[in-house]
N, C-alpha and C positions, 0 to 999 in steps of 0.2 A: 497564602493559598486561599483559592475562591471557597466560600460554603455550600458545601455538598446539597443542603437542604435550600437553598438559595437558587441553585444551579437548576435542581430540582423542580422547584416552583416555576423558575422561566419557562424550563421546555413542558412541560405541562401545559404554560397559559400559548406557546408557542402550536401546540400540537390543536387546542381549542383554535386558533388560528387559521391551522391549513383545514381545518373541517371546513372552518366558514369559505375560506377562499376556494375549494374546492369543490364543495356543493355549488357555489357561483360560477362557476367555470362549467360544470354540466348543466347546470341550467341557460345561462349564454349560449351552450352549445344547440340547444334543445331550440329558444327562440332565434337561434339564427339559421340554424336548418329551414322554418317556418316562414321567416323571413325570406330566404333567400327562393322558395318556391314562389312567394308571391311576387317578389320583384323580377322573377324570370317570366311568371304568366303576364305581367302587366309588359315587358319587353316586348312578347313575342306579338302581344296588341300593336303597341306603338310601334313594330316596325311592320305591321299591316297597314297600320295607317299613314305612315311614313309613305309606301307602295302605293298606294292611292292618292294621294296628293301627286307623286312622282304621273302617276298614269295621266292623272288630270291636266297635270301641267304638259302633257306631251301630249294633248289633243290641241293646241293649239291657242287654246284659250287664254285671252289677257286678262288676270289675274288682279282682281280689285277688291281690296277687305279694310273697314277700319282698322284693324286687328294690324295689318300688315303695313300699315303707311305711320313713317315714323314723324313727330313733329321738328315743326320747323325752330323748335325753344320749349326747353324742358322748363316748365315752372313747380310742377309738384311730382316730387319721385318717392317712391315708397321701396326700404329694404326690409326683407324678410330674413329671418335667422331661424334656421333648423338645429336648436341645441336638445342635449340630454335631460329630461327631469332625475335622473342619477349619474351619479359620480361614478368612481373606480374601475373606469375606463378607459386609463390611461391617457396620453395624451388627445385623444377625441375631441373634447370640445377645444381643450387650448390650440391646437390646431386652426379649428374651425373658426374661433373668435379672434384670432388675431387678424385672419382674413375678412371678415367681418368690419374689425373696427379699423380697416383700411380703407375697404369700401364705403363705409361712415363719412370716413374722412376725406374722401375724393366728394362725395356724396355733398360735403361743407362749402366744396367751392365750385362748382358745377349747379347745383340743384336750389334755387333760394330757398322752395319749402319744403323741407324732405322730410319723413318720417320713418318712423323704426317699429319694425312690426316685431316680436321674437316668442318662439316656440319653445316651450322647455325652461325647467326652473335653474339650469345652469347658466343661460344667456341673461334669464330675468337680472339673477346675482351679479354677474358680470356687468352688465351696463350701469346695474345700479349704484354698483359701489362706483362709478366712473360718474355717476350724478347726470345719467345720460339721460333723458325722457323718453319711454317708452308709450307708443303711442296705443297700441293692441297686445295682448299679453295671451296666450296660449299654454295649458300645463295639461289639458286632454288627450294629446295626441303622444301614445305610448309606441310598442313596438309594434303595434297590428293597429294601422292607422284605416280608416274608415273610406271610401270614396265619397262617398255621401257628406261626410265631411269637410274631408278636402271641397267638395262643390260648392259648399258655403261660401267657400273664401273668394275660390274662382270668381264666382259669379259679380259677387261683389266688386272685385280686380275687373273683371269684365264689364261691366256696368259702368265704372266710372270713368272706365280709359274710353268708350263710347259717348259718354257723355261730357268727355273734357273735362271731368274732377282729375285726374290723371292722366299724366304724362309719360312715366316711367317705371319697369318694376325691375328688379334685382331679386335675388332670394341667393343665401350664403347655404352652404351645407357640403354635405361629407359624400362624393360620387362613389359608387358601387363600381367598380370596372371590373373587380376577379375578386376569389376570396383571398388572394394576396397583396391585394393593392386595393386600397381607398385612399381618396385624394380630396382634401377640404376646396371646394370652387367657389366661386361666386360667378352669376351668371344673369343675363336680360332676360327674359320672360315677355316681356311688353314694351316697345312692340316685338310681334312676333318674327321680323325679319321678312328674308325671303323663305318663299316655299320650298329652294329647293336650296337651303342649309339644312346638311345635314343628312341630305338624301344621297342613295348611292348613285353613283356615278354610271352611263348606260353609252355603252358604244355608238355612236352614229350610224357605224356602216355597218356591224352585223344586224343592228336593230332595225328592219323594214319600218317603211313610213308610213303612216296611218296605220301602226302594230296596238294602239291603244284605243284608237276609235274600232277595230275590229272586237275589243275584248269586251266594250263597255256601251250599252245603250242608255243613255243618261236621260231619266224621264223626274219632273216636267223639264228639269234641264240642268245640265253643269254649273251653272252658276248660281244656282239655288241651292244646289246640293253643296255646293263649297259655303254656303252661309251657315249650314250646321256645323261640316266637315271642321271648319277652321275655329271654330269655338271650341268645341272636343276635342282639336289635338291641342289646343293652351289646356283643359285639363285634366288631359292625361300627362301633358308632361310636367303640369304642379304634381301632380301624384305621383309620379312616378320620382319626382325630388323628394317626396318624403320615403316613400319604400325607398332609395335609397340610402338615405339618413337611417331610417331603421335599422337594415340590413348591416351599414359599417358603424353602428354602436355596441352591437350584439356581438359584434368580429372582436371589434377594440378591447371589450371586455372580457370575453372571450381569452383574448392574447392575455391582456392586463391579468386576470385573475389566473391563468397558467404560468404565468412567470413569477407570479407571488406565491402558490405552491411551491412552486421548485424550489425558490428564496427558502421557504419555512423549512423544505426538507432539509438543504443543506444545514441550516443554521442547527434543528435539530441533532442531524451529525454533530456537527459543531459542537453542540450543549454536551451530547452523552457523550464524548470524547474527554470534554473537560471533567465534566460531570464525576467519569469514570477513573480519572487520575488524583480527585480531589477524594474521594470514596478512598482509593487504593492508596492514596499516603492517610486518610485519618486512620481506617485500621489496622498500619503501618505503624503507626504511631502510638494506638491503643496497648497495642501488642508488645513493644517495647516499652510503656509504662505497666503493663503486666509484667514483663520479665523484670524490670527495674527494683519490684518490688515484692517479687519472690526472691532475688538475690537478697534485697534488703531483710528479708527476715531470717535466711539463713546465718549470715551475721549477727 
């Protein structure tokens, strides 16, 4: 029979348990509400911008950007990794890293000079114990990540894909689609593609022709205005990868630390079940060595 005082002691250190996991779980709750407003206002931008490119491109205008023309040979590619500086997340970064270090690996035989940029002390960990070199190390960027920030990076990324220090960018991380669904991707970033991936889709025939030259007087002129345009929508949509990644770490955990409540409740059952059976045979028992030995003195 289990010891009562034993039994005791677990669900006790068990009940210490679900406090912790439970405060973590309204707080997740707290930064992902947070989260998820900022990655809806920063949406509702890039699909204005999205809209404008769309408009642009249906004036007629032939479209020329370094940004947008991909080389003829990739010699330097750089991947980005958006992981967690915390754990108990559940599967979130493994997830995310395994897609990672596939891209890595495609990255080996395609790319001669590649480099690995990573965000977050869980990918640091990851790559390290794999004896990988990491080229740039990032541990600032938490759940309420910065634009200003992020523009550091851009810039940088932009600067060199302009100037042929690069060739190629990649960046891994965890998609926002619904608060049901995050999905670990990896994706190009650089070059930028064409302008109209991505864009919605616009009828021919109910859409009148020249419907965007009526909307839009482009001064000093469309092609100038696309020399900003196309630089701000690479980064908003780096940011908008990391408010991402934000938003499904705060989910994960979120999930993670409400399933580990629940776990604690049950097990607590669990404990005071047993707890209660091992109680009710020792004083069971107690009481029969009482009776045992008021018999014995009667004798």
């Amino acid at each position: 029979m289990a010891n009562p005082r034993a039994l005791d002691k677990r669900r006790k250190s068990v009940r210490n348990i679900r406090k912790i996991t439970r405060t973590m779980e309204l707080i997740a709750t707290a930064r992902f509400k947070q989260a998820m407003d900022r990655a809806h206002a920063a949406t509702a931008y890039t699909d204005r911008m999205k809209k404008l490119l769309h408009d642009l491109t249906r004036t007629g205008l032939e479209v020329t950007h370094p940004l947008l023309e991909p080389r003829e040979t990739t010699h330097r590619g750089i991947l980005l990794v958006l992981s967690s500086n915390r754990g108990l997340c559940g599967g979130y970064n493994g997830n995310l890293l395994r897609r990672a270090q596939a891209r890595w690996e495609d990255f080996g035989q395609s790319v001669p000079q590649r480099e690995l940029e990573v965000s977050g002390k869980r990918g640091l960990s990851f790559f390290k114990h794999r004896q990988q070199p990491v080229q740039e190390a990032f541990t600032h960027f938490e759940d309420k990540p910065r634009f200003d920030e992020v523009e550091v990076l851009a810039n940088r990324y932009l600067n060199d894909y302009a100037t042929g220090q690069l060739d190629r960018l990649d960046i891994a991380y965890t998609k926002f689609r619904s608060s049901a669904r995050q999905e670990a991707t990896v994706e190009t970033l650089l070059p930028l593609g064409s302008m109209e991936e991505g864009l919605p889709e616009v009828d021919d025939q109910t859409a009148p022709a020249g419907r965007a030259e009526s909307q839009y007087e482009f001064l000093p002129s469309a092609a100038q205005i696309l020399e900003e345009v196309i630089p701000t929508s690479f980064k908003i949509r780096l940011f908008k990868c990391f408010l991402d990644a934000a938003v499904s770490e705060q989910i994960a955990r979120m999930v993670a630390m409400k399933s580990a409540t629940e776990n604690a409740d049950d097990l607590i059952r669990s404990l005071s079940r047993t707890y209660n059976r091992a109680r009710q045979a020792q004083i069971t028992g107690e009481l029969l060595e009482v009776m045992g030995g008021v018999e014995a003195l009667k004798e």
